[in-house]
C-alpha positions as CSV (number, residue, x, y, z in Angstrom):
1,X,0.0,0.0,0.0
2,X,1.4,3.2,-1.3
3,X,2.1,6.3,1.7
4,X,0.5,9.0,-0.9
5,X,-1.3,11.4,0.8
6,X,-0.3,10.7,4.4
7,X,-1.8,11.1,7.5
8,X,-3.3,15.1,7.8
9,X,-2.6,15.2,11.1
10,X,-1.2,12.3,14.2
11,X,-4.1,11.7,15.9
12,X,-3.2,10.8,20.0
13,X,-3.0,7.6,21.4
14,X,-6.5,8.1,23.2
15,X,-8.3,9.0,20.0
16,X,-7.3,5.9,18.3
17,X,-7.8,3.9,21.6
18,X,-11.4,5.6,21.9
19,X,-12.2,4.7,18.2
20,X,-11.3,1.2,18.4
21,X,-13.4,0.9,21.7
22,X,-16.2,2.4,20.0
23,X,-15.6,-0.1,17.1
24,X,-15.2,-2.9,19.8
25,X,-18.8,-2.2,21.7
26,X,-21.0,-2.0,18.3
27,X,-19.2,-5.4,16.8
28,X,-22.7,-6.7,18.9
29,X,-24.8,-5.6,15.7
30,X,-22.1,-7.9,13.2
31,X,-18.8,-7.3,12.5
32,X,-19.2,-5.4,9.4
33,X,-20.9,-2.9,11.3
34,X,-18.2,-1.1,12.3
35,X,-16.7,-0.3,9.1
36,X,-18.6,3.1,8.8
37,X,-17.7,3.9,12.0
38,X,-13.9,2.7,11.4
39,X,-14.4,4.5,8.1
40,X,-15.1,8.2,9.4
41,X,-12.9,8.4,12.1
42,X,-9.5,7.1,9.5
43,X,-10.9,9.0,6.9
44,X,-12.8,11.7,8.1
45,X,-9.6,12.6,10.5
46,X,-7.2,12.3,8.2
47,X,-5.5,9.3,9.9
48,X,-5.3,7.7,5.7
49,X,-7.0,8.2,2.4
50,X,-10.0,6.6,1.1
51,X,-8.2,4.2,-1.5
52,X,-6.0,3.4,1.4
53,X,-8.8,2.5,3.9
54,X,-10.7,0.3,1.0
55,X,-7.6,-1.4,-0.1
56,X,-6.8,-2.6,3.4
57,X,-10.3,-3.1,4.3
58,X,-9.8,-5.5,0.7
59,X,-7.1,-7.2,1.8
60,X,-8.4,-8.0,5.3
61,X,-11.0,-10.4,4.1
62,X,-8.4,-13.2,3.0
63,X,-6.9,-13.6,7.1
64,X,-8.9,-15.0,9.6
65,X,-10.7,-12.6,11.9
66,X,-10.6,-10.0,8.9
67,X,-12.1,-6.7,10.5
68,X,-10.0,-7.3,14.0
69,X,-6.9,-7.1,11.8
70,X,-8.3,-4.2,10.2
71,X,-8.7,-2.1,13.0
72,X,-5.3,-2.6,13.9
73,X,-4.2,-2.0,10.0
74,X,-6.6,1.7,10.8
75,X,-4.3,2.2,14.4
76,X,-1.5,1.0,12.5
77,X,-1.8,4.3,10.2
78,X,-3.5,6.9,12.9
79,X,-0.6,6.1,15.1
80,X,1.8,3.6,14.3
81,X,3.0,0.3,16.3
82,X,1.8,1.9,19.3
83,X,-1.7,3.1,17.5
84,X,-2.0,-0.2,16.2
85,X,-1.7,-1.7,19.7
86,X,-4.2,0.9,21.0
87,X,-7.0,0.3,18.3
88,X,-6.5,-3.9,18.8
């Protein structure tokens, strides 16, 4: 996945923690429920690009437990190792 258009701005550890916990407490509606929600916090903050949030969100669905290893592919980009660690 390319690095155009990086992140706008690095987003705190607590942001990214309070996403993934938001992400986390609506998984009780499905799984893919959280990918709007996942979608306008990376996006809509600037934490990647759309193409970058679909391609991963693509490339997800061929490991097990796709959308847990997505949210920490999202963390991974708001905030790196440690955002990733955060988000999971």
């Amino acid at each position: 996945l390319a690095m155009e258009g990086a992140a706008a701005q690095q987003p705190s550890l607590l942001s990214i923690f309070l996403s993934g916990l938001k992400a986390g407490l609506l998984t009780f509606g499905g799984a893919y429920t959280v990918i709007p929600f996942l979608r306008d916090d990376a996006v809509g903050n600037g934490w990647m690009t759309d193409a970058q949030f679909l391609d991963g969100l693509a490339l997800s669905g061929i490991l097990p437990a796709p959308l847990i290893i997505f949210s920490t592919f999202v963390g991974y980009f708001g905030g790196g190792p440690l955002g990733a660690v955060a988000m999971t």
